[in-house]
C-alpha positions, 0 to 999 in steps of 0.5 A: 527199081532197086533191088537189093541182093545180100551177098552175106546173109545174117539171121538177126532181129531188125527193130530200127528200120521197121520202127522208122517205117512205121512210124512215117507212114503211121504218122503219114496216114494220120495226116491225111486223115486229119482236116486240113487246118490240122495237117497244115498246122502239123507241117509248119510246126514240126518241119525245118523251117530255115528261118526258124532255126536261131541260137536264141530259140533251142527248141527250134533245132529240135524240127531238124529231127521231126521233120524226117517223119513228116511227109507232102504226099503218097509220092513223097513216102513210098519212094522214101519208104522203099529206099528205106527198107531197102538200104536201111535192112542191110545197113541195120544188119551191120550197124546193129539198132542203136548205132544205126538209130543213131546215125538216122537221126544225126545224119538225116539232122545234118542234111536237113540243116545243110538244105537249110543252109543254102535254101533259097527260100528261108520260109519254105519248109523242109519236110521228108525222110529223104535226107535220112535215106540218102544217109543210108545209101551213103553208109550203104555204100561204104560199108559195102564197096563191092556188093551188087545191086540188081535193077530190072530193066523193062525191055518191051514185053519182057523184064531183064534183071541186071546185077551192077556194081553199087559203086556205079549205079550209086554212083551216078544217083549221087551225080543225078543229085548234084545236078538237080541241086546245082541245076535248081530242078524240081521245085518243092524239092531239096535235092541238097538234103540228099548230098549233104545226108549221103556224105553224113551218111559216109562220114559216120559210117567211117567213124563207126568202121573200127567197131564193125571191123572188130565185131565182124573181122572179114565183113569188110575190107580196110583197103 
């Protein structure tokens, strides 16, 4: 489990990751709560489906957003909704709502249509925040290439809490997707969402760098 440790506190008012929380669980409670013919008729119309994306139906590019919100199952959310809050919280700190909004939405489209891309299976659908997620660890770490992350590490009855550098711990959760991809592990699950989001992720966190540099002079380095 992560734990995030924000090493420049900054009194702000956060709306977009709270906003994005809210509605994925909201809409994942309402899913659960409709009949069976509803949610499933809710999934195949709202996610990616990689043979539904055409030139000729515009309208279809549209799921590569919807389904960010749309979620299988408990397991599926929680574990994007934690990332979320963790990664999303300080993100939003520098980014600001708009601007982090904005990179949520086009990364988390661009992962969705990359693992559309390569699908081995046109008519499986692509559903889930993961991608988006990936994004926000991908930003994470660029915008912060010298913060820690603290990991707590159960050692028998007793818990050790242990601060890592994020370039590793980051580092060795992007290899982990890599192989899973590239290993084809996992079935349901488009470990390429994560690559294709964490790299959209850091893209856009580069082309948003001078903005941040010029708002926040020494919160990051240009080396």
């Amino acid at each position: 489990m992560f734990v995030q440790l924000e090493e420049r506190p900054r009194r702000t008012w956060l709306w977009a990751t709270p906003l994005a929380l809210l509605i994925c669980m909201g809409l994942a409670v309402w899913l659960q709560l409709a009949d069976a013919p509803v949610r499933n008729r809710i999934l195949t119309a709202f996610a990616t489906l990689p043979e539904r994306l055409s030139l000729n139906e515009p309208a279809s590019w549209l799921n590569l957003i919807s389904a960010l919100y749309l979620h299988a199952d408990w397991t599926h959310l929680l574990g994007n909704m934690l990332f979320l809050a963790i990664f999303g919280v300080a993100t939003e700190r520098i980014l600001r709502g708009w601007r982090w909004s904005l990179m949520w939405l086009l990364s988390g489209a661009l992962a969705n249509l990359g693992a559309a891309w390569i699908a081995g299976d046109p008519r499986a659908p692509i559903v889930g925040a993961s991608g988006a997620v990936s994004a926000l660890i991908g930003a994470y770490l660029f915008l912060f290439p010298r913060a820690n992350l603290g990991i707590m590490l159960p050692l028998g009855l007793y818990v050790q809490f242990v601060r890592v550098p994020a370039l590793y711990l980051l580092g060795v959760w992007l290899l982990l997707q890599i192989l899973l991809t590239v290993g084809e592990q996992g079935a349901g699950v488009a470990w390429s969402a994560h690559i294709f989001g964490f790299a959209s992720g850091m893209t856009l966190a580069w082309l948003l760098r001078p903005w941040v540099h010029r708002r926040r002079p020494n919160s990051l380095p240009l080396r």
